[in-house]
C-alpha positions in Angstrom: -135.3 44.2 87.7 -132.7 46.1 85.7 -131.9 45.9 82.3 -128.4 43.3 81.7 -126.3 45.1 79.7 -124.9 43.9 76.7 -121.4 41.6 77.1 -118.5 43.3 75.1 -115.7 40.6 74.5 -115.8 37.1 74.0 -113.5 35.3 75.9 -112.9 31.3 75.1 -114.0 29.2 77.8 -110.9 28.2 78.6 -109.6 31.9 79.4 -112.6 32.4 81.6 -112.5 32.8 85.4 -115.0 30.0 86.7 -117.8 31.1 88.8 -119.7 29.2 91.3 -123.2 30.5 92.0 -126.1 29.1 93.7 -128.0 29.4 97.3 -125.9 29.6 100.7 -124.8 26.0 101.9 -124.4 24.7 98.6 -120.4 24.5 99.4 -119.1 27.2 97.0 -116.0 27.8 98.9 -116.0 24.4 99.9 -115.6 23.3 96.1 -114.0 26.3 94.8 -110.9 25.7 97.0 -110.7 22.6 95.5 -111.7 22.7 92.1 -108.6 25.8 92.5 -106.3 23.3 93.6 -107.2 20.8 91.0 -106.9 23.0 88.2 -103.3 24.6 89.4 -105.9 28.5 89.9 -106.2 30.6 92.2 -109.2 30.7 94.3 -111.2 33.9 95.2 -114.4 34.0 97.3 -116.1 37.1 97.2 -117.4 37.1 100.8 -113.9 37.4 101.8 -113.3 39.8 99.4 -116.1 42.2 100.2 -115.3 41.6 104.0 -111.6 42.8 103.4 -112.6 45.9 101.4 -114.9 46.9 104.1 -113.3 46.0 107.2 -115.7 44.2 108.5 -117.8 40.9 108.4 -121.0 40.7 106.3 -123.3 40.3 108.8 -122.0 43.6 110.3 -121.9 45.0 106.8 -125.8 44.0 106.7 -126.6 45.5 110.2 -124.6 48.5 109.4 -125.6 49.6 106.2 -128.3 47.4 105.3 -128.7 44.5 102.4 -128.4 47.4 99.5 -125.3 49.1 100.4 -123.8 45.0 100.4 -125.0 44.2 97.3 -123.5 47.4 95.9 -119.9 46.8 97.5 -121.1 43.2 96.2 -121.1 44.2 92.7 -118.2 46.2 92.3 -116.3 43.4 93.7 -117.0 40.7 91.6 -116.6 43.2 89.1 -112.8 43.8 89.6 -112.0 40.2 90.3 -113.3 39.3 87.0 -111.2 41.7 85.5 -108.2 39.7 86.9 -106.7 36.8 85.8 -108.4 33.4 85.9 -109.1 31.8 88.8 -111.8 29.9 90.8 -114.2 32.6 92.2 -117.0 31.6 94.6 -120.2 34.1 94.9 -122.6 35.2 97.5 -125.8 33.0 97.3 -127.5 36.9 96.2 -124.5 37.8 93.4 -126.3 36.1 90.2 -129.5 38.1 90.8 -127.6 41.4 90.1 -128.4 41.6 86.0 -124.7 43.7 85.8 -122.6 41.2 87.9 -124.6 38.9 85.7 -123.6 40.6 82.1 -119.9 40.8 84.3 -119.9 37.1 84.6 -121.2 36.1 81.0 -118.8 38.8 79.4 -115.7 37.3 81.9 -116.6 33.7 83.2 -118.0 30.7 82.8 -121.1 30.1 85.3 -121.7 27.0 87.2 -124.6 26.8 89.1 -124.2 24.6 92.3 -128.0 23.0 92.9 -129.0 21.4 96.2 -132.6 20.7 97.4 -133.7 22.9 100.1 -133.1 20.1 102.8 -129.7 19.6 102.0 -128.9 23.1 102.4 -130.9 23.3 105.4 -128.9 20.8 107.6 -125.7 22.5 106.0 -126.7 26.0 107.1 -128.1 24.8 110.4 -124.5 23.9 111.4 -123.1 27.6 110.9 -124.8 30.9 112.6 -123.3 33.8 110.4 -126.4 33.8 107.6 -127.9 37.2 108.0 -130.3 36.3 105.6 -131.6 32.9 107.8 -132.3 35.5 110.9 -135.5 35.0 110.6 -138.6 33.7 112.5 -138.9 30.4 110.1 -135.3 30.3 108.6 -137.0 27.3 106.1 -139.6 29.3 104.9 -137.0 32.2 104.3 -134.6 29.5 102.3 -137.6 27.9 100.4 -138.5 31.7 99.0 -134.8 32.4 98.1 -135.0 29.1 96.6 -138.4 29.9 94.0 -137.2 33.4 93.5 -133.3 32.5 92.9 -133.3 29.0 91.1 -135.3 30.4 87.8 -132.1 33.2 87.6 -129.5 30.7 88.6 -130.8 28.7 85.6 -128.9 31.2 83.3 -125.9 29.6 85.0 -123.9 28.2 81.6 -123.9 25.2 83.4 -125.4 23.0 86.6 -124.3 20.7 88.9 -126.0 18.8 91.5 -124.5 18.8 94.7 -125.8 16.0 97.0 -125.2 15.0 100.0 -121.8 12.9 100.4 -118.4 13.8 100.0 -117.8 17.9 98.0 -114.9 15.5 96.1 -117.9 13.9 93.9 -119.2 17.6 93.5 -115.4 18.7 92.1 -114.8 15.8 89.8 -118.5 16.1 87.8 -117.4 20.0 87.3 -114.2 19.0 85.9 -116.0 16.6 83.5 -118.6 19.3 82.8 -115.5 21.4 82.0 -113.6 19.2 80.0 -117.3 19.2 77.8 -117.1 22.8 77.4 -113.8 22.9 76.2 -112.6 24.8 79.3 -110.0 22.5 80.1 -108.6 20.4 77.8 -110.8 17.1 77.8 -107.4 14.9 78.4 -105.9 17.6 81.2 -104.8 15.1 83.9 -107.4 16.5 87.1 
């Protein structure tokens, strides 16, 4: 794994873009679109992002060029859009692994790690086909390894939230309260 780099400013919480992280099917976009809306951002996802800059989807981007050339264009990415103004940005389920996009995010953002058990995210990926990651012979076994590798690193996240199954709302409203606590909105901002 490569060395994280070291963060150079320090950015109160309540100037930080807010970054979801966590595995595919946890509803990043799903929630990120909202919690945007909610808090009067704008909303990024980085998929779309990426996708625009190359011209292409991500699963051709994988077939194309392979999983490191993504996680490069990846990285440089997230990279610019952290350097932007705030907003709501939503990560690939792979982004937090990358120890520079994760110095990026510490230095820039305030992390919030979306956790779901592997079932949950199972039935949720099930229903969608474009996971080049899933194309495999036992798509569960595949999710339950990204799961022990990628939960210890998502950890780091500055903070967690559960997301269950039922309605992404409940998701949105515990990380405003979770923001409120960290002083990233104001704790009486009408959300």
């Amino acid at each position: 794994m490569e060395p994280e780099p070291a963060p150079e400013e320090n950015l109160p919480p309540n100037q930080r873009t807010i970054v979801l992280v966590g595995l595919m099917g946890v509803g990043k976009t799903t929630v990120g679109r909202r919690l945007a809306a909610l808090l009067h951002l704008p909303f990024r996802d980085a998929d779309h992002e990426i996708e625009e800059a190359a011209g292409c989807t991500i699963p051709e981007i994988f077939e194309r060029y392979g999983e490191p050339s993504f996680r490069d264009g990846e990285r440089r990415v997230i990279a610019r859009l952290l350097e932007g103004p705030r907003h709501v940005l939503a990560t690939g389920g792979g982004a937090f692994m990358n120890a520079h996009t994760r110095a990026a995010i510490k230095e820039r953002g305030l992390s919030i790690w979306l956790r779901a058990d592997v079932d949950l995210l199972m039935d949720r990926v099930a229903r969608k086909g474009n996971r080049p990651l899933l194309k495999t012979a036992d798509p569960r076994a595949t999710m339950m390894k990204l799961a022990a590798e990628r939960y210890p690193v998502y950890a780091e996240a500055d903070l967690t939230i559960e997301s269950r199954d039922g309605p992404h709302d409940r998701v949105v409203r515990a990380i405003i309260q979770a923001l409120k606590d960290n002083g990233a909105i104001p704790p009486d901002a009408k959300v």
